[in-house]
C-alpha positions as CSV (number, residue, x, y, z in Angstrom):
1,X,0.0,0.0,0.0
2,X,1.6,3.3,-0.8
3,X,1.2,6.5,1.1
4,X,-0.9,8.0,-0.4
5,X,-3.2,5.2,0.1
6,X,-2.9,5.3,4.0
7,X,-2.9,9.2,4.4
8,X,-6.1,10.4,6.4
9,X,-8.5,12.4,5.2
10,X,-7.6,15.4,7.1
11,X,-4.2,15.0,5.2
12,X,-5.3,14.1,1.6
13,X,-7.6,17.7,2.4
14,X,-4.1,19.5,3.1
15,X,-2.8,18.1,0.1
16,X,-5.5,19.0,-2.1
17,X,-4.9,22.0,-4.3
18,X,-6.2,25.5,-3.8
19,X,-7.4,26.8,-6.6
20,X,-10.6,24.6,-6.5
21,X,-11.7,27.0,-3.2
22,X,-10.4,30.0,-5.3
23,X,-12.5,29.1,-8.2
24,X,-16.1,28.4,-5.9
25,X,-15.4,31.6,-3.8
26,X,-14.8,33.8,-7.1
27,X,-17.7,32.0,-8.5
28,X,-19.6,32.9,-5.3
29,X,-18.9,36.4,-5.1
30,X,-20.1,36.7,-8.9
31,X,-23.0,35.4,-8.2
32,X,-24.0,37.3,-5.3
33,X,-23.0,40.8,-7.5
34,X,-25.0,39.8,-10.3
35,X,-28.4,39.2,-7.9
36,X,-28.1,42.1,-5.6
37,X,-30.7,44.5,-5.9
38,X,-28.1,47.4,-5.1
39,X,-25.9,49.1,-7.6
40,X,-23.0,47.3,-6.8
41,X,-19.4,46.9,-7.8
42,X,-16.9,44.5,-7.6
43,X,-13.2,45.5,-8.8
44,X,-9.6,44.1,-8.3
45,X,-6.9,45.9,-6.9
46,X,-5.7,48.0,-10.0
47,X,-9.5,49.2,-10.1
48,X,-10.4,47.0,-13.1
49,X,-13.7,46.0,-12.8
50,X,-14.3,42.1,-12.1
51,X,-18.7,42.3,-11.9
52,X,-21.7,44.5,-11.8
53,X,-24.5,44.3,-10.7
54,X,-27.8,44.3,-12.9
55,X,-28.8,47.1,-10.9
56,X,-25.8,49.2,-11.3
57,X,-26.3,49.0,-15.6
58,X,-29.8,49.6,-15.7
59,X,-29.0,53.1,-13.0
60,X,-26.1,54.3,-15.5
61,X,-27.2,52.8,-18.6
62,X,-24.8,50.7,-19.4
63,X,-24.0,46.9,-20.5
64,X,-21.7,44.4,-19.2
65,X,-19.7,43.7,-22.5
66,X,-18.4,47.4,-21.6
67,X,-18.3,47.5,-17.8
68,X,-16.9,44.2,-16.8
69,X,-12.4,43.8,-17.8
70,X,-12.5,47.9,-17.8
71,X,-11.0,50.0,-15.4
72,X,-13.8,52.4,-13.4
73,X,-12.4,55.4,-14.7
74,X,-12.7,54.6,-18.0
75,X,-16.6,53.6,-17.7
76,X,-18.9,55.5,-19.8
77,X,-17.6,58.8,-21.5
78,X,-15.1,59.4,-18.7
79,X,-17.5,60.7,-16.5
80,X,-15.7,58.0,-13.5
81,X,-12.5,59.6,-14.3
82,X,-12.5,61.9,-11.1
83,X,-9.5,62.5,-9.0
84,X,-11.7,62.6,-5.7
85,X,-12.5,59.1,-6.7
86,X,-9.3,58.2,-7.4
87,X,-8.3,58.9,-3.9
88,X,-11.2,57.1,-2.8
89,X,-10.2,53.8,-3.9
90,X,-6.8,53.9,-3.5
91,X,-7.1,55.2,0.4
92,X,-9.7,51.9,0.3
93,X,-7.7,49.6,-1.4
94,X,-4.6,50.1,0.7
95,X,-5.8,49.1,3.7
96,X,-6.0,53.0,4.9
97,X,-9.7,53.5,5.1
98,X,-13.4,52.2,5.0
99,X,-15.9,54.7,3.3
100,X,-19.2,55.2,4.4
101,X,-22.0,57.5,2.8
102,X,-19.4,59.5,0.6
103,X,-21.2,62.4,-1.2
104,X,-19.6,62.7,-4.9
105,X,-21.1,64.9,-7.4
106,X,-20.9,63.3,-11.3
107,X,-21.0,65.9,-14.0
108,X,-22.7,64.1,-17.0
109,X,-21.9,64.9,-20.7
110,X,-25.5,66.5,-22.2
111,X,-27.4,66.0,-19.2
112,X,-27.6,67.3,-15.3
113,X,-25.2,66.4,-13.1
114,X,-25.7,63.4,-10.5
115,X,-25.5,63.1,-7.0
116,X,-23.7,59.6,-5.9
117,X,-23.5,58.2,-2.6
118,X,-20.3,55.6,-2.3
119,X,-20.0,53.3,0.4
120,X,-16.6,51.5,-0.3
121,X,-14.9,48.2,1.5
122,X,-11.9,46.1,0.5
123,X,-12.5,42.5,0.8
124,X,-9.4,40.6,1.8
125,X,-10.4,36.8,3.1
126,X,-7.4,34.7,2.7
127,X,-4.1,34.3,1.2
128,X,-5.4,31.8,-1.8
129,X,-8.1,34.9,-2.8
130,X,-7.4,37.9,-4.5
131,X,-7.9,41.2,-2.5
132,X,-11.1,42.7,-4.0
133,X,-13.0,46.2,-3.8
134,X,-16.7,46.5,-3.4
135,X,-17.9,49.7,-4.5
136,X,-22.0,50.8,-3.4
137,X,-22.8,53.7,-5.5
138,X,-26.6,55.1,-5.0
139,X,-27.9,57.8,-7.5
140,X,-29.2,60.6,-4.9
141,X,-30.1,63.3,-7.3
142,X,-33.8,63.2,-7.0
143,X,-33.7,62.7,-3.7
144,X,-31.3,65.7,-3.0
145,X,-33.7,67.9,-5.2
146,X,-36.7,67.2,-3.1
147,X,-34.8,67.7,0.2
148,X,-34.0,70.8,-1.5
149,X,-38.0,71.8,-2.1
150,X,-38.5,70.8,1.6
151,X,-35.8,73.6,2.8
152,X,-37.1,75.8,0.7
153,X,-40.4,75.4,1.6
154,X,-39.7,74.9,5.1
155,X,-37.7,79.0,4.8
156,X,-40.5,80.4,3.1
157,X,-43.0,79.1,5.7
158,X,-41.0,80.3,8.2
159,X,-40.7,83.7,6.7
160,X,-44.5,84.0,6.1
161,X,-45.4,83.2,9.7
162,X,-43.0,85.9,10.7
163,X,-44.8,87.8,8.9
164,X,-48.0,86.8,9.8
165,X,-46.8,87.3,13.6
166,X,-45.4,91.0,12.5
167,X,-48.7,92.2,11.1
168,X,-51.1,89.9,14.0
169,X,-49.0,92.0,16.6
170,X,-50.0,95.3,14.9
171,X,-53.1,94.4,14.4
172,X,-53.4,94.2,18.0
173,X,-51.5,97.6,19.5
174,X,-54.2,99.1,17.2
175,X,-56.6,97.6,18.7
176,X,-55.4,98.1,22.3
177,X,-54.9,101.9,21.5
178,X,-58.9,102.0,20.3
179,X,-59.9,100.5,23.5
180,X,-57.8,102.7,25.4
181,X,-59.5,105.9,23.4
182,X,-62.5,104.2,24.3
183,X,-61.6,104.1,27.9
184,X,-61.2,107.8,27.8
185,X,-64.3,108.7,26.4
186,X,-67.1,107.0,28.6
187,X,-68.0,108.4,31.5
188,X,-69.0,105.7,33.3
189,X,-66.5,104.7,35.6
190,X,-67.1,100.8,35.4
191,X,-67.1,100.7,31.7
192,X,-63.8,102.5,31.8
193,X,-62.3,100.0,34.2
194,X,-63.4,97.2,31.9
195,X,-62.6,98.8,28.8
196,X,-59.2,99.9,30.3
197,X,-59.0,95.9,31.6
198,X,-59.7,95.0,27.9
199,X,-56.8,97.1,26.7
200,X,-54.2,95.8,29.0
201,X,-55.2,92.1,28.1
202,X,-55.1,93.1,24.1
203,X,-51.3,95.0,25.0
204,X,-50.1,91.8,26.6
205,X,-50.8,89.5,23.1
206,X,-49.7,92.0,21.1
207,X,-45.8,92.2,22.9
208,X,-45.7,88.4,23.1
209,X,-46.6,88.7,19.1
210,X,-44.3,91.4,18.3
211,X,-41.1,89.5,20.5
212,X,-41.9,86.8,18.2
213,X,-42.5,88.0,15.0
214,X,-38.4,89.1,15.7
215,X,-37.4,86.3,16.8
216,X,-36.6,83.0,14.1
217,X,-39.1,80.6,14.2
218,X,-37.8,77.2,16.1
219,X,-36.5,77.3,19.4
220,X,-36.9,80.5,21.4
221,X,-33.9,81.4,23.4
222,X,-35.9,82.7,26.4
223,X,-33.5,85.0,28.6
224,X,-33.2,87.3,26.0
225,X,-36.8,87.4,24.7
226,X,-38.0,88.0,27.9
227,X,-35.7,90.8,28.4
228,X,-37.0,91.9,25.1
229,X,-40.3,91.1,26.6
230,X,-39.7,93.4,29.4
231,X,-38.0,96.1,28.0
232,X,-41.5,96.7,25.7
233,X,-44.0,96.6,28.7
234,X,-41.5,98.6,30.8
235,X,-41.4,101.6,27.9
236,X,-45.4,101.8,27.5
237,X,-46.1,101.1,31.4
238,X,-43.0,103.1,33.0
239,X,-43.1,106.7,33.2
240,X,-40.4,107.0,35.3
241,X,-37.1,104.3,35.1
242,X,-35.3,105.5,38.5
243,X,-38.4,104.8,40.3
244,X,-39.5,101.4,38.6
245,X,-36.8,98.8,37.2
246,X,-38.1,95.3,35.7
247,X,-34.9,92.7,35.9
248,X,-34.7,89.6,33.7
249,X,-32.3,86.7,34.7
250,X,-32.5,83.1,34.1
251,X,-29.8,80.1,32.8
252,X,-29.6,79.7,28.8
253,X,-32.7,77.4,28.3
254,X,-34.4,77.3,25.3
255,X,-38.1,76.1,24.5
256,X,-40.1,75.7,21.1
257,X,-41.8,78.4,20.3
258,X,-45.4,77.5,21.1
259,X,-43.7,77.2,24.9
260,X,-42.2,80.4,24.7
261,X,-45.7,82.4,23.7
262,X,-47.5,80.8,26.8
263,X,-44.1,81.7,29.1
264,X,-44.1,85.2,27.5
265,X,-48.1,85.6,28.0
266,X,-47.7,84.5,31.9
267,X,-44.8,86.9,32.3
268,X,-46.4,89.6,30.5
269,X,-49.8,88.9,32.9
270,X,-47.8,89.0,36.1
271,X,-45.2,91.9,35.3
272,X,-48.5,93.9,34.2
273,X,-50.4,93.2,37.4
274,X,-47.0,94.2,39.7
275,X,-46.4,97.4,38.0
276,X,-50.3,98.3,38.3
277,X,-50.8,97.3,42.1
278,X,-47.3,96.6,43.8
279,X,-46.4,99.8,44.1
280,X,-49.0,102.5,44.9
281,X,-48.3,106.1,45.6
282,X,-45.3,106.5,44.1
283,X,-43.7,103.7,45.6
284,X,-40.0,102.5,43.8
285,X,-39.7,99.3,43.9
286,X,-38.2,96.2,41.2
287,X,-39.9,93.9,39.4
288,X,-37.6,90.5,38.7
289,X,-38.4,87.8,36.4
290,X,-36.5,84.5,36.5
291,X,-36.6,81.3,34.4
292,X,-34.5,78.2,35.3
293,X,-34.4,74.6,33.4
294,X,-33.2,71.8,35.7
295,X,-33.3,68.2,34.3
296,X,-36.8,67.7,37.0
297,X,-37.7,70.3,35.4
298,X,-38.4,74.0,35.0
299,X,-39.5,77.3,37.0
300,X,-40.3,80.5,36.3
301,X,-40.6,83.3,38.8
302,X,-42.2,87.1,39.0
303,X,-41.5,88.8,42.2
304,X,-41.3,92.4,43.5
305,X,-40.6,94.1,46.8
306,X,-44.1,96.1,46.4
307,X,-46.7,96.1,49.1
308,X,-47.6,92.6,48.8
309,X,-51.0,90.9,48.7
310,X,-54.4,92.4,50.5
311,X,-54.4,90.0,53.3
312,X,-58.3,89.8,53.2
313,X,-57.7,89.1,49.3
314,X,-57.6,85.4,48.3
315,X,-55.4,84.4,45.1
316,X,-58.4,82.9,43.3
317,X,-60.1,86.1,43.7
318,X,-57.3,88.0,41.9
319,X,-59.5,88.5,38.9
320,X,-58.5,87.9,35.2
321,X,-55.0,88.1,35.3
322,X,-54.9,85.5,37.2
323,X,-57.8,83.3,35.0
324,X,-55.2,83.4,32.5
325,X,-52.3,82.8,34.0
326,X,-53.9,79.7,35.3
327,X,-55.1,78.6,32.2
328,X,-51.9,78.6,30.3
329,X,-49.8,77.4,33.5
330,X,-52.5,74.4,33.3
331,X,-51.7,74.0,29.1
332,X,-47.6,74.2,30.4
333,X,-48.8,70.9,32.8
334,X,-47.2,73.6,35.6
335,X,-48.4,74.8,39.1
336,X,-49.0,77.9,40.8
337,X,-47.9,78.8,44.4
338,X,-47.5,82.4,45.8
339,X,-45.3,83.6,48.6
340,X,-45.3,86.4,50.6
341,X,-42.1,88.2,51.0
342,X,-42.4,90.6,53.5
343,X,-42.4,92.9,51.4
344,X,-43.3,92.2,48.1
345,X,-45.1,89.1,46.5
346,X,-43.5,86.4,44.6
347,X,-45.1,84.1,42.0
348,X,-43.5,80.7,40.9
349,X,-45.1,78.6,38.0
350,X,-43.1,75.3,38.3
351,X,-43.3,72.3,35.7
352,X,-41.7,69.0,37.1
353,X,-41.0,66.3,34.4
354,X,-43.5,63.1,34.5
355,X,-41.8,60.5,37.4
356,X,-40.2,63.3,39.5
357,X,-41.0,64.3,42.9
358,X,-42.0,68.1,43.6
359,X,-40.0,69.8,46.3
360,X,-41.8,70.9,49.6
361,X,-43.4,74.6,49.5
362,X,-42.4,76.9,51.9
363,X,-44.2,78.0,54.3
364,X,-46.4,81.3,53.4
């Protein structure tokens, strides 16, 4: 018996030759390129193209005969011929890189240019195969363009609304002046209180609307637009500035902007109500506003050192400032408490996240 005869089958596995595993692994890999559904690629390391996919020649009209034994950069009329894919593939086929979700624009002879997206890998499984390149390229153009159309639509809705908030917010100091005329007019004293009421509800819309309609639509930074806020109700309300101060302070927290009108309403509502009864008489006195953002949650705050609350005066009895700043603390998911400062009156509207635990109130 030779010994050939006696060798295992372990060793007459090491004996065999390699090229019949080259030749079903290349085989393999061909027939996975030809079925995938994605424009693929498959190339050798001198960038000589070994397969494409179906879907690769249908998406740059082309046929195998003139794809398949050519390099890439001499595909079609030259149009693969671009240094930044050059570097590409050689950074990829060197071992140096792995790209993912390149952006390459393709400038087309007689039509519009294309917009590619490359994903490329260098396949390396073992010493008997040949290193090869596979090359994704997905045809973005269309999709690009309408991405495109959505940012432009997107910029001209956002300049229409500012717009829209622009004129609403004019539209509304008019109306507030009227009521004020009115106010002046009638000489009965109740109607003047409730048309004067009237015109300090329409003035506090119309400066939350006019803060806006500067402000780019999206997130509101809110420090700042309250100060803006402020500043506005401070120069109609204010005669003189030595006397009366409003102060804005508060972290760099920023809220969408259908937040930020129901913060600014509230503020506006409270800051109104402080300058009209906290100080009487000639009085000085600050007004402060603060908003904080904490990961429980966040707080705003309007306080003064005015004469505080009427002690025979209950909160829900506050009248229709206070209606509304309920309503929108209750659309913010936020409570209400009061404290007396001795002197002065402070008013915290506090929204705690879902699952956190509210801190004790102080005592009043």
């Amino acid at each position: 018996m030779s010994n050939l005869d006696v060798a295992t089958g372990s060793e007459r596995e090491a004996m065999a030759p390699t090229s019949h595993t080259t030749e079903v692994g290349g085989a393999l890999a061909l027939a996975v390129i030809a079925v995938s559904r994605a424009p693929l690629l498959l190339m050798d390391e001198q960038f000589t193209v070994v397969a494409a996919s179906e879907t690769f020649l249908q998406a740059f009209a082309l046929n195998s005969d003139a794809v398949r034994g050519r390099s890439i950069f001499a595909l079609g009329d030259g149009e693969w011929n671009l240094p930044r894919l050059h570097s590409l593939l050689e950074a990829v086929g060197s071992g140096d890189a792995e790209v993912a979700d390149y952006q390459l624009e393709m400038s087309v002879k007689g039509a519009a240019p294309r917009s590619l997206r490359l994903n490329a890998e260098r396949l390396a499984f073992s010493d008997a195969m040949p290193v090869r390149l596979l090359l994704t390229i997905v045809d973005v153009t269309a999709l690009n363009a309408t991405q495109r159309k959505m940012d432009d639509l997107v910029r001209q809705k956002e300049v229409l609304l500012q717009e829209v908030q622009h004129r609403v917010a004019n539209s509304l100091q008019i109306i507030a002046s009227v009521l004020l005329q009115s106010a002046r007019k009638v000489a009965s004293v109740e109607s003047r209180a409730h048309l004067t009421e009237a015109h300090n509800r329409v003035l506090s819309v119309a400066e939350v609307q006019r803060q806006l309609s500067l402000t780019q639509v999206g997130d509101v930074a809110l420090k700042p637009y309250l100060t803006q806020l402020c500043n506005s109700i401070a120069a109609s309300m204010v005669a003189d500035h030595e006397q009366l101060r409003i102060e804005v302070d508060g972290d760099g927290s920023t809220v969408d902007s259908e937040v930020s009108v129901s913060v600014g309403l509230i503020v506006t509502e409270l800051v109104i109500n402080a300058l009209k009864h906290a100080f009487p008489k000639g009085r000085k006195g600050v007004v402060s506003v603060d908003y904080r953002s904490r990961s429980e949650g966040w707080e705003l705050a309007v306080s003064d050192d005015g004469v505080g609350m009427p002690k025979t005066r209950g909160v829900a009895e506050s009248g229709l400032g206070t209606a509304i700043v309920t309503a929108l603390a209750s659309q913010l998911a936020a409570s209400i408490t009061v404290e007396d400062l001795a002197p002065g009156t402070k008013v915290s509207v506090k929204h705690l996240e879902a699952g956190t635990e509210p801190e004790p109130l102080p005592a009043v």
